[in-house]
C-alpha positions in Angstrom: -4.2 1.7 -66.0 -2.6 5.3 -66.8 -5.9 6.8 -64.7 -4.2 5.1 -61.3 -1.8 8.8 -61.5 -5.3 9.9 -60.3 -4.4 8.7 -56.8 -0.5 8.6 -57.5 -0.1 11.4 -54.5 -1.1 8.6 -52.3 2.6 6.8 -52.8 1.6 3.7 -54.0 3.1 2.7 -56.9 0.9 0.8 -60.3 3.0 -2.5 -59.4 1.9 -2.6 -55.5 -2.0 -2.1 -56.6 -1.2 -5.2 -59.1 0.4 -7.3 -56.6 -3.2 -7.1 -54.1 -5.1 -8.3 -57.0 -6.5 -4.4 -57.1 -7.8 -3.2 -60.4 -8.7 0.0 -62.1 -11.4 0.8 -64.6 -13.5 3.3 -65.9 -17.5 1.8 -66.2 -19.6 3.5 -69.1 -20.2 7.4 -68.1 -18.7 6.7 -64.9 -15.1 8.1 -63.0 -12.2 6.1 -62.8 -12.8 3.4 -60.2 -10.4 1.3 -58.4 -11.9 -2.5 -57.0 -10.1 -4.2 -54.2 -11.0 -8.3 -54.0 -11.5 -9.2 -50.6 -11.3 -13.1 -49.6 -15.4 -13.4 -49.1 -16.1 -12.8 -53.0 -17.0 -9.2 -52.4 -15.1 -6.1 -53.7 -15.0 -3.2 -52.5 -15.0 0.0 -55.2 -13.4 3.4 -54.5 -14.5 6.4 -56.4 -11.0 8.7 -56.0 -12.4 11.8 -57.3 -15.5 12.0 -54.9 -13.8 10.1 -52.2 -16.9 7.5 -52.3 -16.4 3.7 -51.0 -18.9 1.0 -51.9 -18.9 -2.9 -51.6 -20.5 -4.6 -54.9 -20.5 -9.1 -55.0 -22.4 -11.4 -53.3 -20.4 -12.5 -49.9 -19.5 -16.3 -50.3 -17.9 -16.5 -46.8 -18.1 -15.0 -43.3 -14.1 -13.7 -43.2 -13.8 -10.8 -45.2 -10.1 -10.0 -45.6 -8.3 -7.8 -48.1 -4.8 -8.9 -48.7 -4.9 -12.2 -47.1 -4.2 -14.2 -50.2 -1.0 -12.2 -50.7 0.8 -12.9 -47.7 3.5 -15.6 -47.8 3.9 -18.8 -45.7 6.1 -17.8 -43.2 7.4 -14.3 -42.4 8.7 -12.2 -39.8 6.2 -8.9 -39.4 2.3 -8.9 -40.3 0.3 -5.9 -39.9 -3.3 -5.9 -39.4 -4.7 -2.5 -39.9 -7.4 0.1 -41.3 -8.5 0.0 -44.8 -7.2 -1.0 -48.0 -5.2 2.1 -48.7 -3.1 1.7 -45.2 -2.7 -2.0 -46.5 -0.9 -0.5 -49.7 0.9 2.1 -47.4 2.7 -0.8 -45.6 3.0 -2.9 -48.6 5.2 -0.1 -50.5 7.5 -0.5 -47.5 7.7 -4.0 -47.7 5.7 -4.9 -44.6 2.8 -7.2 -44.9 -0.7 -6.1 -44.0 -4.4 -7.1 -43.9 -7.4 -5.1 -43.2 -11.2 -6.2 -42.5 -14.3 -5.3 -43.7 -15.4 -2.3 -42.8 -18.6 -4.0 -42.1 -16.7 -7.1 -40.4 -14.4 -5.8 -37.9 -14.3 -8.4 -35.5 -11.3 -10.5 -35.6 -11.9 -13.9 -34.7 -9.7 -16.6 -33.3 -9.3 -18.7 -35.7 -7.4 -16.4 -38.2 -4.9 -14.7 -35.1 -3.9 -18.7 -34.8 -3.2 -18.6 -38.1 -1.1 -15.3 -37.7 1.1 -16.3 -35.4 1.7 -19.6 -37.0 2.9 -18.1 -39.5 4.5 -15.1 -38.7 6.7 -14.0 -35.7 5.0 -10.8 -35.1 1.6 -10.2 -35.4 0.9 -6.2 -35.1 -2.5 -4.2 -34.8 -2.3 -0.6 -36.4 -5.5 1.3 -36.4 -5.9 4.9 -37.2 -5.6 7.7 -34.6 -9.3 8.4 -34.3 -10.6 8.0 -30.9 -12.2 4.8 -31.8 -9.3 3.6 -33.4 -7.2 3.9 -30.6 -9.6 2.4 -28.4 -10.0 -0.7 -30.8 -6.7 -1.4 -31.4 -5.8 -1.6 -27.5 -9.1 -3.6 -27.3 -7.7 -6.6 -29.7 -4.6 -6.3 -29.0 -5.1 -6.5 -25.4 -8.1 -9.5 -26.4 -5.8 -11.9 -29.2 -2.6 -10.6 -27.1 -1.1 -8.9 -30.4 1.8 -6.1 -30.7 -0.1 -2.9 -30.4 1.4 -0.4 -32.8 0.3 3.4 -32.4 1.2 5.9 -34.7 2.7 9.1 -32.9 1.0 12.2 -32.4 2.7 15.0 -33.5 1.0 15.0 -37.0 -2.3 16.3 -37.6 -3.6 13.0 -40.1 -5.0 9.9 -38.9 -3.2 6.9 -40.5 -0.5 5.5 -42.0 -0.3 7.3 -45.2 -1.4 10.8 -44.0 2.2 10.2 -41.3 4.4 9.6 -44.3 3.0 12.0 -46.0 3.3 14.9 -43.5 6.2 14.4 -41.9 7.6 10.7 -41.8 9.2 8.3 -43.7 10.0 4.5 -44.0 13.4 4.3 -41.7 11.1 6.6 -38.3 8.4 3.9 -39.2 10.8 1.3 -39.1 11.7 2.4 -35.9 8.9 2.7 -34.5 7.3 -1.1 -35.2 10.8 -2.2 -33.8 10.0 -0.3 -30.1 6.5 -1.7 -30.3 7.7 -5.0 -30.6 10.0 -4.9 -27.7 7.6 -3.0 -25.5 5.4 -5.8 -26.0 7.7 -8.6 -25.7 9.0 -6.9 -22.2 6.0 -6.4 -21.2 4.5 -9.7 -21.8 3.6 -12.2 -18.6 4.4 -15.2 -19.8 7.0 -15.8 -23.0 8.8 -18.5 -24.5 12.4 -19.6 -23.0 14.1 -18.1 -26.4 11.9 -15.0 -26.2 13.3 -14.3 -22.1 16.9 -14.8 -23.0 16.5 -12.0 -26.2 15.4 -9.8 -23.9 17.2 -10.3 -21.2 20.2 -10.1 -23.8 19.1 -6.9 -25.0 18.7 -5.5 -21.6 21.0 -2.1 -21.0 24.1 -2.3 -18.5 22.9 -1.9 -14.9 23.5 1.2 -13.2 25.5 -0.3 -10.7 27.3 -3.6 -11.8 25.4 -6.7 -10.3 23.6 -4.4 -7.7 21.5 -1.6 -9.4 19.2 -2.6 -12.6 19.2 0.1 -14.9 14.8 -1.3 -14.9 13.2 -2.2 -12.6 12.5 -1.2 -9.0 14.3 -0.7 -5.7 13.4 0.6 -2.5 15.8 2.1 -0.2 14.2 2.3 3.4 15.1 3.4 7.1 13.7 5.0 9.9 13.3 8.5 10.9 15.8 11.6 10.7 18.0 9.2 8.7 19.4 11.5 5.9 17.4 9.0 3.2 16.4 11.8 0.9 20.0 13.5 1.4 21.4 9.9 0.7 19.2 9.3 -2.5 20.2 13.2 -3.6 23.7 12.5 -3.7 23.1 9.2 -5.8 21.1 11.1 -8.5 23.4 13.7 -8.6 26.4 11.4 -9.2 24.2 8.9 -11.8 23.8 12.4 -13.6 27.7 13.0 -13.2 28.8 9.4 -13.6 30.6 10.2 -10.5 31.5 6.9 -8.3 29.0 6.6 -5.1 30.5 5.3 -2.1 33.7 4.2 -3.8 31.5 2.3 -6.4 31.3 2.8 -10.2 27.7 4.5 -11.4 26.8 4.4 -15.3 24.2 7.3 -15.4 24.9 10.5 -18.3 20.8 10.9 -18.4 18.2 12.7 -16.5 16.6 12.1 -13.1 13.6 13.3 -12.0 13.0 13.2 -8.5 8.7 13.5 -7.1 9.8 15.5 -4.2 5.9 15.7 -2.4 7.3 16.8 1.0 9.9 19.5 0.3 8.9 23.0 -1.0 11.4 25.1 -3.0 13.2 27.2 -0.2 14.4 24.1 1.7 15.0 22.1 -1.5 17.3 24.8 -3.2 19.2 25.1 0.5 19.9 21.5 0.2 20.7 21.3 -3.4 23.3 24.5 -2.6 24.9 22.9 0.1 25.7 19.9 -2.0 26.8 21.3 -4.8 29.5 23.0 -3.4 31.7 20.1 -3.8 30.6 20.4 -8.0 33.0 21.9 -10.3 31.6 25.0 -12.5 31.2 23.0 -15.0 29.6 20.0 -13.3 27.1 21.7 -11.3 25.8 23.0 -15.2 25.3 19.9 -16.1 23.4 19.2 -12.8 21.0 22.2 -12.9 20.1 21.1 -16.5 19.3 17.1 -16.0 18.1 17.4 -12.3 14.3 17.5 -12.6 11.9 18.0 -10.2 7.9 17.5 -9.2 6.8 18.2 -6.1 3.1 18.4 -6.6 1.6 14.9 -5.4 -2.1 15.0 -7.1 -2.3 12.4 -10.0 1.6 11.6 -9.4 1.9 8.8 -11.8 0.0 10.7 -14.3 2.5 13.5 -14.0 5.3 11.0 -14.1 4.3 9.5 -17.2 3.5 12.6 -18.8 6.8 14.1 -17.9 8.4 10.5 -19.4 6.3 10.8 -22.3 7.6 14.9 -23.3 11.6 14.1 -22.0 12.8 10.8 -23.5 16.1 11.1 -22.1 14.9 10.8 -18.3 16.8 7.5 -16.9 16.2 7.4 -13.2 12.8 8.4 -11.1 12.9 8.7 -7.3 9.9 9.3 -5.5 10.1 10.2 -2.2 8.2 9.3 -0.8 6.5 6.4 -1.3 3.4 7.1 0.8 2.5 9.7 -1.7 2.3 7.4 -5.0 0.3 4.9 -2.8 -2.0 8.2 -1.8 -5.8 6.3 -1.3 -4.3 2.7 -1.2 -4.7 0.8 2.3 -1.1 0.2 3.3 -1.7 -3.0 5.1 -4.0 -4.4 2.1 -1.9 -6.3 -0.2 -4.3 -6.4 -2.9 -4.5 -2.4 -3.0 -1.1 -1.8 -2.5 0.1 -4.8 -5.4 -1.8 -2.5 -8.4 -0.1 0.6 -7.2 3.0 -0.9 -7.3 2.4 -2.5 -10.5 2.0 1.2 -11.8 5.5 1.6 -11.0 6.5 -1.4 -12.8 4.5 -0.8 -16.0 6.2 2.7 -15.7 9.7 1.3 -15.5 9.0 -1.2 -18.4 7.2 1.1 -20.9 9.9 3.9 -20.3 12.8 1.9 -19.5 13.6 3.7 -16.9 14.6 2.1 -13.2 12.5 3.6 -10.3 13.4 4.0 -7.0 11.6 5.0 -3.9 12.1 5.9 -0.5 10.1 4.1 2.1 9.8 4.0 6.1 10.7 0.6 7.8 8.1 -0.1 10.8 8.5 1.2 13.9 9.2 -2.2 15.2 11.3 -3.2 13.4 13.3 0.4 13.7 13.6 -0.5 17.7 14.9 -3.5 17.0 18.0 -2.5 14.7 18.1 -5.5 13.0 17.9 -5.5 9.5 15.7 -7.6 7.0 13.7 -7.3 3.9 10.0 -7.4 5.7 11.3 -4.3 8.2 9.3 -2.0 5.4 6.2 -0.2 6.7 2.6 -1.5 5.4 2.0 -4.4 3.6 4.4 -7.4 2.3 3.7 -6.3 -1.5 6.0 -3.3 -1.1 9.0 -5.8 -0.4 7.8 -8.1 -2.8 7.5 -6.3 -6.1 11.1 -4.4 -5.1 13.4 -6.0 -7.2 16.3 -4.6 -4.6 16.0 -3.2 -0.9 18.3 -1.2 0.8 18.2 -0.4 4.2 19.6 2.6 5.8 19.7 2.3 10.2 21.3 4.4 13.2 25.0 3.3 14.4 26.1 5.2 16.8 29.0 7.7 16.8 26.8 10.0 13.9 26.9 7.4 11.7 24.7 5.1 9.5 24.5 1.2 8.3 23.9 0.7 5.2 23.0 -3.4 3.8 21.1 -4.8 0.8 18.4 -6.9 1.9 16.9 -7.8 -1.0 18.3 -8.6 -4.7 17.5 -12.0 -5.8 20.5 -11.5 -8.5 22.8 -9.6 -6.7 25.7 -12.1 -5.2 25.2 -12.9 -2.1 28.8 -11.6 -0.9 27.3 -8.3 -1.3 23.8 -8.8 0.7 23.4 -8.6 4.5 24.3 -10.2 6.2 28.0 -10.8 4.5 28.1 -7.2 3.7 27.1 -3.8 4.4 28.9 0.0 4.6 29.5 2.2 7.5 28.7 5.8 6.3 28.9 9.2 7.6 27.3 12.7 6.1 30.1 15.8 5.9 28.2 18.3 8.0 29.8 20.6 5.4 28.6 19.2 2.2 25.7 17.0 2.8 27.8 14.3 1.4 28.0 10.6 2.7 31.3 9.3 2.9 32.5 5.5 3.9 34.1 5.1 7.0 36.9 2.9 7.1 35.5 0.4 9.4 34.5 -2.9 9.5 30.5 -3.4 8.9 29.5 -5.6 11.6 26.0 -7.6 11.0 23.4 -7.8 13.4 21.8 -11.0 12.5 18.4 -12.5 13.8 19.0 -14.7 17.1 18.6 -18.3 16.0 17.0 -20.7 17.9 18.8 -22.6 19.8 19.1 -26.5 18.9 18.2 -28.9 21.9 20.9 -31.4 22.1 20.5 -35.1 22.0 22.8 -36.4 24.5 21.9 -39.9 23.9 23.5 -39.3 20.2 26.3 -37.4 21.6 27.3 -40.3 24.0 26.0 -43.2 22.0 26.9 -46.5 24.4 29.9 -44.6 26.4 29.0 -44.3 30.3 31.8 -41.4 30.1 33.0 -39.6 27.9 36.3 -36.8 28.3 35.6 -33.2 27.8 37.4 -33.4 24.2 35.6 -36.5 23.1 32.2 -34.6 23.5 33.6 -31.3 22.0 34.3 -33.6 18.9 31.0 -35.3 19.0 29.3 -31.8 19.3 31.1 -30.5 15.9 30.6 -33.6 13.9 27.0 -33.5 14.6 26.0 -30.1 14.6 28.7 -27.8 13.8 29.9 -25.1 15.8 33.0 -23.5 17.2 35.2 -25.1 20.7 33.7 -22.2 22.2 30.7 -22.8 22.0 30.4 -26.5 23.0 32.4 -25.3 26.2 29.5 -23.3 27.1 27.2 -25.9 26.0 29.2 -28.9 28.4 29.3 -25.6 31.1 25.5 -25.7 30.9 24.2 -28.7 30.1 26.7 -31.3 31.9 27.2 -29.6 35.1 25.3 -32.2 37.1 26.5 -35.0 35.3 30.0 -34.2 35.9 32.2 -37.4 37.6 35.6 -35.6 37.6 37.3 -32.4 36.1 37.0 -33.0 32.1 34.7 -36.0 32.7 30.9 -36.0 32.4 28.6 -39.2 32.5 26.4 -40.0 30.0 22.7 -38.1 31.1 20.5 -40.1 28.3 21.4 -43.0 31.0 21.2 -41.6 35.0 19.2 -38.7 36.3 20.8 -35.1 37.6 19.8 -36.5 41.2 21.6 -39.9 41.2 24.7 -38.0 39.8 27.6 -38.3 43.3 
């Protein structure tokens, strides 16, 4: 076995080839030869010197698997890759992995079930060919497996040609461990156990119980608001970890802001202005994590790309909206539900929370009511938003500001229980909170009809305060109100001052 130092520059030491049942032998006249058993009877013989692969046996069985027999039971990680080399590779790291038959590489269902009974994490890991990519997002995407790509920025194909370049066992490591919870995050369905790990795992939101630090948001108004000036200040201060409208912001990484309607002379004006309330040293900082793309063609192409080169970007606002949903039929909830799955995919591969700014309808910007279905085009915007804010007109220079929308936010910080008064410094840019009360302007209810005959029950009469209390038990309300109500209703029916008859039981017209 002294002729396996013949392939000793591949890392893999004499007692890994052993342990997959690979031997090595030199046939009359011939090179040294190493054969690798696969589970179909066949071998399969590689010629190191001239780089020559050949498959000798006759094949007993149509699944044709090398390593197979060697994995245990039960384990936690299982690799299923590209040839029996990048088998080894993963072996002499201590991870588990199969490979097909060249000839065979169609997986079939029968041995995925038997995968993932046994192991927690089933992985695909085919080189970096063009095909290989393309295959391994094929299976994974077909047997719903972990898909494990290798990075780019080495110029081999596999495995062993990364670790041999440039990586090593603790990047790889580290790598299979993002893969895993990529895939688990990104997963549509998942066991209860596999939901609370991640949601355990989760980072700190952005702003506690309001802002997720994934996800999306949507932060919406009508025209000549100050929304972009609004959402400017906010990334500056998530860059800053400066507080935002009195509350607490856990930023410290970059923001990149798809600014499709500004050009650079009116964006550096505004950016000036505002950070004239910086210190020096804070308005470094600023310059250097503040990015910006303001060119709309292919926008979530650029955004991933831009994700992909600058790990550290935290935040995304694109402003606006319209842009990312450029060719999409705004009232078709079919069209606009992929685009805004793009965003969602974007914010889950990246882990990154993604904001947008949006216009509310005109409608419902005459109407000055709030609500989460005020957003322009169709209902999919509001419904893959996992927050809404809503920015309106109130008078006096000022603005409203409510959440609309945040299944998880606490509902004594939703509209209509809360909201902010805010007001831009004509100096700065900056909104500031006005120190007045938020006042609600909720939808007009419909108005119950009353059933007097309930009210009254067998009384002829009843005294002003007797119906009052009748009123409250039945349907709630304030004094106030049920005076009205009486006022209104009970006019006609009215025997004395404070004494009404009962109306289920005479008519207006008989009433002296």
């Amino acid at each position: 076995m002294n002729s396996f130092n013949l392939i000793k520059h591949l890392g893999i030491s004499i007692e890994t080839y052993k342990s997959y049942g690979v031997s090595g032998r030199e046939p009359d006249g011939e090179p040294f030869q190493l054969y690798f058993p696969y589970t179909d009877g066949t071998t399969r013989v590689f010629n190191p010197q001239r780089y020559k692969w050949e498959t000798i046996g006759k094949k007993r069985s149509d699944v044709s698997l090398f390593g197979f027999n060697q994995l245990p039971k039960v384990g936690e990680k299982v690799i299923i890759t590209e040839g029996e080399i990048a088998v080894l590779t993963f072996a002499q790291m201590g991870i588990k992995a199969i490979c097909l038959a060249p000839e065979n590489t169609d997986l079939n269902f029968s041995i995925v079930r038997d995968l993932k009974k046994r192991f927690s994490d089933v992985i695909i890991c085919f080189n970096r060919s063009k095909t290989g990519i393309e295959k391994s997002r094929t299976i994974s995407e077909k047997f719903e497996l972990i898909n494990f790509s290798l990075p780019n920025n080495f110029r081999g194909k596999d495995i062993n040609d990364f670790l041999r370049e440039r990586g090593s066992k603790k990047e790889v490591f580290k790598l299979l461990n993002i893969a895993i919870l990529e895939h688990k995050e990104q997963k549509s369905y998942g066991t209860a156990g596999e939901i609370i790990e991640m949601s355990n795992k989760a980072p700190s939101d952005i702003m506690k119980g309001i802002i997720p630090s994934l996800n999306i948001i949507g932060i919406m108004g009508g025209s000549d608001l100050g929304k972009s000036l609004f959402c400017l200040q906010f990334c500056i201060c998530y860059i800053l970890q400066r507080r935002f409208l009195d509350l607490k912001l856990k930023g410290n990484k970059k923001v990149l802001i798809c600014s499709t309607e500004d050009d650079h002379n009116s964006l550096g004006k505004r950016l000036n202005q505002m950070m004239k309330k910086l210190s020096d040293n804070e308005k470094v900082i600023v310059k250097k994590n503040l990015l910006f793309e303001m060119e709309s063609e292919d926008l979530e192409g650029k955004i991933r790309n831009k994700l992909e080169l600058d790990p550290e970007i935290g935040f995304i606002l694109i402003d606006p909206l319209s842009e990312f949903l450029a060719g999409a039929d705004m009232n078709n909830a079919g069209s606009i539900r992929l685009k805004m799955r793009e965003l969602k995919s974007i914010s889950q591969k990246y882990k990154v929370c993604v904001a947008y700014i949006h216009h509310v309808s005109k409608q419902a910007e005459k109407s000055g009511k709030f609500g989460k279905s005020n957003s322009n085009g169709s209902q999919s915007i509001e419904a893959k938003s996992r927050v809404l804010i809503e920015l309106k007109k109130s008078g006096r220079g000022e603005l409203q500001i409510a959440i609309v929308k945040g299944n998880d936010i606490d509902s004594r910080f939703k509209f209509p229980n809360a909201g902010k008064i805010i007001k831009s410094n004509r100096d700065s840019h900056w909104f500031e909170t006005v120190n007045r009360r938020f006042v609600a302007s909720k939808p007009i209810k419909k108005k119950k009809k009353i059933d007097w005959a309930r009210v009254f029950g067998d009384h002829e009469t009843m005294r002003t305060s007797e119906i009052i209390s009748k009123l409250k038990e039945i349907y709630g309300g304030s004094t106030k109100t049920h005076e009205k109500t009486i006022s209104k209703e009970l006019g006609n029916y009215r025997v004395k001052v404070g004494v009404y008859k009962n109306p289920s039981k005479v008519k207006p017209n008989k009433v002296k």
